[in-house]
C-alpha atoms as one frame of an Amber mdcrd trajectory, in Angstrom:
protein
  -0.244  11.167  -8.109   0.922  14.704  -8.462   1.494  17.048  -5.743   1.747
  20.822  -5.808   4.296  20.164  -3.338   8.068  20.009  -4.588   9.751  16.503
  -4.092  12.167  18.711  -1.685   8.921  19.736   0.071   7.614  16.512   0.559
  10.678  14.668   1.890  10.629  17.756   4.298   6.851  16.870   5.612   7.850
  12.318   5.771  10.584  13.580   8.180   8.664  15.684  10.118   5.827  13.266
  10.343   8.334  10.270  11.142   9.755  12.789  13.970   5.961  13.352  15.231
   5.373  10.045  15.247   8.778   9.156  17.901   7.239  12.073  19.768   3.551
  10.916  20.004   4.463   6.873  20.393   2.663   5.740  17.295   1.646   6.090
  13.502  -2.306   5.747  14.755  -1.714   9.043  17.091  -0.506  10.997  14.399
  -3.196   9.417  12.135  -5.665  10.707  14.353  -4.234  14.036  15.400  -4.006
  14.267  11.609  -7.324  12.972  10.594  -5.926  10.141   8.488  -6.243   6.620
   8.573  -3.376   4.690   9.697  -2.831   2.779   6.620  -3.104   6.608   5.040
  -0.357   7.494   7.296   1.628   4.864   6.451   1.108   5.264   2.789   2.391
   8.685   2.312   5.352   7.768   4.486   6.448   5.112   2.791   6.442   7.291
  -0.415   3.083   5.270  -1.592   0.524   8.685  -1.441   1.742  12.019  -2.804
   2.305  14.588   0.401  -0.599  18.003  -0.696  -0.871  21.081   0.591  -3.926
  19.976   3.214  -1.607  17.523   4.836   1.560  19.908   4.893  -0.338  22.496
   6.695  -1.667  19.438   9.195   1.640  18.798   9.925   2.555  22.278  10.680
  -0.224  22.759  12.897   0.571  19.778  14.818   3.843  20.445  15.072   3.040
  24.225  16.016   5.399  25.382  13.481   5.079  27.383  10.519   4.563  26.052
   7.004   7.553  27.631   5.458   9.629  25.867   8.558   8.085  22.526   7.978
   9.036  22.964   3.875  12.557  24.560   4.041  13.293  21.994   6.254  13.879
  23.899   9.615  11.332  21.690  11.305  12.754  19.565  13.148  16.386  20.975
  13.280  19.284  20.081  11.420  20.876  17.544  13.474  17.699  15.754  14.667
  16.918  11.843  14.301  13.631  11.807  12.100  12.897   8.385  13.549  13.840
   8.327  17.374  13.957  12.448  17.995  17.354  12.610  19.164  19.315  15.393
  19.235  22.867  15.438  19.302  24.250  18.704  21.593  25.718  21.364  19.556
  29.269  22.767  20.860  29.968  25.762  20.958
């Protein structure tokens, strides 16, 4: 499946949504908040489904970031753990 979404892009939106889903407990929360089916959810983390525009912008909102964050990357921070949310303290 193609995706007007760079591969970049999309690795950018499977991190966010792995780092939603340590936030929210499980994959059938962020399914829902999403309006996906788990097994959906689960497909396009695992790399199975193709990550569009619809479900980009989904994650933003849910994330209450903006779209550009989610796609550079920004979202969540450099330095986050995509699967447990941890941050490690920056020293300054």
């Amino acid at each position: 499946m193609t995706s007007d979404l760079t591969a970049q892009e999309q690795t950018h939106v499977r991190t966010a949504l792995r780092f939603l889903r340590a936030r929210c407990g499980t994959w059938a929360a962020v399914g829902k908040a999403l309006r996906l089916s788990e097994s959906g959810i689960a497909n396009i983390n695992a790399g199975q489904r193709g990550v569009g525009p619809v479900i980009a912008f989904r994650v933003a909102r849910l994330a209450k970031v903006s779209i550009d964050d989610l796609l550079s990357g920004r979202f969540p921070a450099p330095g986050t753990c995509p699967h447990c949310g941890h941050r490690a303290e920056v020293k300054s």
